[in-house]
C-alpha positions in Angstrom: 64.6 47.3 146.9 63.6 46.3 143.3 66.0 48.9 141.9 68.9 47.8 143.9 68.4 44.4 142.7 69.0 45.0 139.1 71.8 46.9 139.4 74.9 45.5 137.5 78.5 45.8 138.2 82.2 46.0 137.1 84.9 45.5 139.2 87.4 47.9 139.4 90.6 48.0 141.8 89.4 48.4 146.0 85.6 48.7 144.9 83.2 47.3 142.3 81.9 50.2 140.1 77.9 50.3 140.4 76.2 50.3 136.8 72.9 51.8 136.2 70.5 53.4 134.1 69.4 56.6 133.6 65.9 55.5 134.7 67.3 54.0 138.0 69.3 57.0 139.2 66.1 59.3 138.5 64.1 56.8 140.6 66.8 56.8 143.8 67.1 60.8 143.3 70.7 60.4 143.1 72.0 63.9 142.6 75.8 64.8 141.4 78.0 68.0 142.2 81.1 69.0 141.2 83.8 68.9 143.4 86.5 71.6 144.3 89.5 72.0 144.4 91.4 73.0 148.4 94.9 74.1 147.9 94.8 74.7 151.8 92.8 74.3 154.8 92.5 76.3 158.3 92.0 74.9 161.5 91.0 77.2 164.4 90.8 80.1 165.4 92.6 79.2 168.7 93.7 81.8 171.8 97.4 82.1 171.0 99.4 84.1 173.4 102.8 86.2 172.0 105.8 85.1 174.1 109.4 85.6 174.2 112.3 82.9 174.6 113.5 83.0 178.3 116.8 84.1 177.8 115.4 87.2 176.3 113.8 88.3 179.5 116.2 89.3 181.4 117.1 89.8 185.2 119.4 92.7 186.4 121.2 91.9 189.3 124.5 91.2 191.3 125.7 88.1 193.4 126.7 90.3 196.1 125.0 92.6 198.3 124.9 96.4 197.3 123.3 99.8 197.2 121.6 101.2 194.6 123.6 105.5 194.2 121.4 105.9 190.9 118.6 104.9 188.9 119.0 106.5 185.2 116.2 105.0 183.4 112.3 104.7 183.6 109.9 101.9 183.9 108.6 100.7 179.8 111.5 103.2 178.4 113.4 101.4 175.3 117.1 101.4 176.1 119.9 100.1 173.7 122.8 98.3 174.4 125.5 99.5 176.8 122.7 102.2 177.9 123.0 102.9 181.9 120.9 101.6 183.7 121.7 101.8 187.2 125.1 102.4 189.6 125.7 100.7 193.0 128.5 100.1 195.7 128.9 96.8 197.1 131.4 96.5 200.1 131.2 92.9 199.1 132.6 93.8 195.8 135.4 96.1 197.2 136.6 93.2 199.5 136.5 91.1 196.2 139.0 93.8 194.3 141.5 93.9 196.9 141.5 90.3 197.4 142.3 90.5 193.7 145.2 93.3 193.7 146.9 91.2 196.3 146.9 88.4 194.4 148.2 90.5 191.2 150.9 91.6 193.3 151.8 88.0 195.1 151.7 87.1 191.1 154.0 89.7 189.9 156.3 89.2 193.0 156.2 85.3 192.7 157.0 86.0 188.5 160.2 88.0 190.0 161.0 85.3 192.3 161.3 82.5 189.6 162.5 84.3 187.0 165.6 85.1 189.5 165.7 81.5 191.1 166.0 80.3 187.3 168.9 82.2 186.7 170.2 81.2 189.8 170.1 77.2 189.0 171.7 77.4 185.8 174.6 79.2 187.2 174.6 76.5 189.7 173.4 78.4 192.8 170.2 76.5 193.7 168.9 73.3 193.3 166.3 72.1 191.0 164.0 71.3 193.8 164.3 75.0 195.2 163.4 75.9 191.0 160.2 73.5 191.0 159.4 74.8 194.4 159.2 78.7 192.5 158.1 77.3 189.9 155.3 75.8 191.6 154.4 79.0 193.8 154.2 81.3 190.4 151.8 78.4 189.1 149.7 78.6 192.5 149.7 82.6 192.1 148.2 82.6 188.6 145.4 80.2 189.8 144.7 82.4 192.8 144.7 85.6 189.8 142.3 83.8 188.1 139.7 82.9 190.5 139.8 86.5 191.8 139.1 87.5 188.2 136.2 84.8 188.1 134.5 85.9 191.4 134.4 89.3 189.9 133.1 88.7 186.3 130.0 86.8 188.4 129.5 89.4 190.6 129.0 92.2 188.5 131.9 93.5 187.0 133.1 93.0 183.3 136.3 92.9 181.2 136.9 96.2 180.8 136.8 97.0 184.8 138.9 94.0 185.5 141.3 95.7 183.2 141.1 98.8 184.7 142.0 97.2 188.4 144.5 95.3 187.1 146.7 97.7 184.8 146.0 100.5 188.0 145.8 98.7 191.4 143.1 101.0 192.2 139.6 100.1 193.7 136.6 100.7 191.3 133.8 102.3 194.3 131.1 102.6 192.3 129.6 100.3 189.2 127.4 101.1 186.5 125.2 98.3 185.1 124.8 98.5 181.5 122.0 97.1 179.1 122.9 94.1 177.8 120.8 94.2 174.7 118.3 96.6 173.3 115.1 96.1 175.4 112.1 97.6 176.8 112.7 98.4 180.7 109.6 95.9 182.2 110.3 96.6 186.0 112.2 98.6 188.3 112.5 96.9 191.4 114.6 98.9 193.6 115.1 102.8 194.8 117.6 104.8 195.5 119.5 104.5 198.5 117.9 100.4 198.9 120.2 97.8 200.2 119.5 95.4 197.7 120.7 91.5 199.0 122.6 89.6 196.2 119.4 87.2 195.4 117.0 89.8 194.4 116.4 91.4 191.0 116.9 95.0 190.5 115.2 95.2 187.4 113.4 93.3 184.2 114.1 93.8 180.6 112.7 92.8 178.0 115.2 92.2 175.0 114.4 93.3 171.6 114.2 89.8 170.0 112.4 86.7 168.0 108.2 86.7 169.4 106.3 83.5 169.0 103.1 82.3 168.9 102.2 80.0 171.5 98.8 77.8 171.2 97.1 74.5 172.1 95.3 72.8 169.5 93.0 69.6 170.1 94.8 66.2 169.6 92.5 65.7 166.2 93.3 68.5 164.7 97.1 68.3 165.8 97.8 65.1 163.9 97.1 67.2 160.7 99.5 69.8 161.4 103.2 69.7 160.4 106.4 72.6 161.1 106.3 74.6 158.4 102.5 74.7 158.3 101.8 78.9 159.6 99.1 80.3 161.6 97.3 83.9 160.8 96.6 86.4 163.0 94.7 90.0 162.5 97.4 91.2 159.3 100.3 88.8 160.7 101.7 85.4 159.9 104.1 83.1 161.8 106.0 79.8 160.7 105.3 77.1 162.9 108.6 75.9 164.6 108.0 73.4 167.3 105.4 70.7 167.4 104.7 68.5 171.2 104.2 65.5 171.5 102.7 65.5 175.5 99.2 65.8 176.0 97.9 67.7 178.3 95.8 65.6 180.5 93.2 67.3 181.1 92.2 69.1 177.5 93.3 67.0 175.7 95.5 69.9 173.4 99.2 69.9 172.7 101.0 72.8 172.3 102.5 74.3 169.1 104.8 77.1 168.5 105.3 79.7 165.8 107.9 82.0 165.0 106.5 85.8 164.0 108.2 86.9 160.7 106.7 90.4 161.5 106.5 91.6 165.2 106.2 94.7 164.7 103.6 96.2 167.3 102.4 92.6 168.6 102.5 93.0 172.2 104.4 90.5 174.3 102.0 88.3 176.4 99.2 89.6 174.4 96.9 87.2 173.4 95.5 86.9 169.5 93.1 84.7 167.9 94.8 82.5 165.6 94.0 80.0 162.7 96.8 77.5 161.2 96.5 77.2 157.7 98.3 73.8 155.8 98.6 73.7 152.0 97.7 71.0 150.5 97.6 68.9 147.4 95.2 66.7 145.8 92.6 67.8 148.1 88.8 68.9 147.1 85.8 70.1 149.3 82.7 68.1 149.2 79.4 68.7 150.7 79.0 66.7 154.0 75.9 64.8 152.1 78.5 62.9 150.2 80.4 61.5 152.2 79.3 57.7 154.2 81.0 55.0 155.6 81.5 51.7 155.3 82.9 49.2 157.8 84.7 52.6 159.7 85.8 53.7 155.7 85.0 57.1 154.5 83.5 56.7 151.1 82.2 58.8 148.2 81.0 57.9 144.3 82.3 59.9 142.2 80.3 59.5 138.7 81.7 57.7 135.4 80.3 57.1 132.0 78.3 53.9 132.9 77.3 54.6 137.1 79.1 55.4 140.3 82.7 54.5 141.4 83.3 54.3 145.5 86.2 55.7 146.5 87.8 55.7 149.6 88.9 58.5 151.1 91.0 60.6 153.5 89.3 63.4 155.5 91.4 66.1 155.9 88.8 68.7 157.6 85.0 68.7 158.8 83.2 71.9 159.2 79.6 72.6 159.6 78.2 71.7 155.8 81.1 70.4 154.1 84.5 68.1 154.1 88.2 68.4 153.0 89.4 65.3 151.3 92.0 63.7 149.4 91.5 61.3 147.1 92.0 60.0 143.3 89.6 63.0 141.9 90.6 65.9 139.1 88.7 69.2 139.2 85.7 68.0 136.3 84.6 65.2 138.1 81.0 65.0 140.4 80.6 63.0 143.2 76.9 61.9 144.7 75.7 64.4 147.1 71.8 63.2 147.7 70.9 59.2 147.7 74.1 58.0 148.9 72.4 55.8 151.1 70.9 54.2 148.4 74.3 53.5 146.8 75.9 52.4 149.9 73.2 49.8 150.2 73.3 48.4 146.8 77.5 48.5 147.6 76.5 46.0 150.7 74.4 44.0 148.3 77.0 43.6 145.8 79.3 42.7 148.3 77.2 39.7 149.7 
């Protein structure tokens, strides 16, 4: 091209700037716009499903066998913490409590026994092997005291009942499970009068806690996202949290997590369309028309006093007519958005 030929040129830093008249970008129908200025960009919308952490869903249940004497709340009823929720017996569990009164008492009798024995050696009665030998039985009954009190706390029963047995001696018949947390009652899984076995759950709660977004987003689009970065959904927000960095194989996503600042009224497993929006800085929209490449670089010319500077850019975002960018631009400045062609050829000349 005759035009392309007599085109003139300064260099400036990565690129030569590409001088021309007034005549010569009439002839090429080089047309400018002004750019604009993205504070942020969204990426989505995505299917995002509203989950809780696992140790807020919650199993009721016992480690021994039982049967359920009363059911005091309903399926999907909110309950607050230390709220009944059901009352069993447990044979299994009265077998455990008297294995642990005997061993209170063998304590307290052992105690007796080396507290006496200890007189008795330094008064000169017994030996010292006949004191470590008491001494040595009290030690064993405290052990046996405590792993009585441990298979009980696993079992079902709590602080305040081990208490109960041990300032008493008396046997506790019947147990009522409390709510652990506030929570929404999710399942009911037994009736009255059921012999429940000590591996099935009774009932499912759902603890009133943190909710999180929980989404897959392409591997593209994933590189562009950072913690801190939130996603939008209907009227709510959430902070993303937690990031993957495994693939799934076959779409090709990785998941991404988001707190909920606001849950109130999102639905648990309930699934939202969401958009994750990053802010950014010195980033500007351009139309798709101005952006080319050369040798696998994105390019635009942004326009200067004397012709058309190249400048090489990062690409943020593409949508359907237009791209997010950063590069060295301010708000007043035009870049080429018709003929670029044209100016990436006479760029290829100049470079020859």
């Amino acid at each position: 091209m005759k035009i392309l030929l007599l085109l003139s040129v300064a260099c400036l830093s990565l690129f030569a700037t590409i001088e021309m008249s007034q005549k010569q970008q009439d002839d090429l129908g080089i047309k400018t716009t002004k750019v604009k200025k993205a504070t942020s960009i969204e990426f989505g919308a995505y299917n995002a499903k509203v989950t809780l952490d696992a140790k807020d869903i919650i199993s009721i249940g016992l480690a021994v066998d039982s049967v359920v004497t009363d059911i005091f709340v309903t399926k999907l009823l909110h309950v607050k913490r230390g709220d009944k929720l059901l009352s069993i017996r447990s044979s299994e569990l009265l077998n455990l409590q008297k294995d642990y009164i005997n061993a209170l008492l063998e304590s307290e009798n052992s105690l007796k026994n080396y507290q006496r024995d200890e007189k008795l050696y330094h008064e000169g009665i017994i030996s010292q092997k006949n004191l470590f030998a008491s001494q040595k039985e009290r030690l064993n009954s405290e052990i046996r005291v405590k792993l009585s009190e441990g298979e009980l706390l696993i079992s079902g029963f709590d602080t305040s009942m081990l208490k109960r047995v041990r300032e008493t001696h008396k046997l506790i018949e019947s147990i009522t499970i409390l709510a652990p947390r506030d929570a929404l009652v999710d399942s009911i899984d037994v009736n009255v009068g059921e012999k429940v076995d000590s591996s099935k759950t009774m009932m499912k709660i759902f603890a009133d806690s943190k909710r999180y977004l929980e989404l897959h987003v392409p591997i593209d689009i994933a590189k562009n996202i950072a913690l801190g970065d939130r996603c939008y959904f209907e009227d709510k927000s959430a902070k993303i949290v937690a990031i993957s960095n495994i693939a799934d194989e076959e779409t090709q996503s990785i998941g991404v997590r988001a707190i909920i600042e606001d849950a109130k009224d999102v639905m648990i497993n309930r699934v939202y369309f969401a958009k994750i929006k990053k802010s950014v800085e010195g980033a500007f929209e351009i139309a798709k028309s101005a952006l080319v490449y050369e040798q696998n670089r994105a390019l635009i010319f942004k326009k200067v006093s004397n012709g058309y500077e190249p400048l090489s850019v990062l690409i943020l975002k593409e949508s359907p007519q237009s791209y997010v960018i950063q590069a060295h631009l301010s708000e007043s400045d035009e870049v080429v958005s018709s003929s670029t062609s044209a100016l990436l050829s006479a760029l290829e000349h100049l470079d020859e």
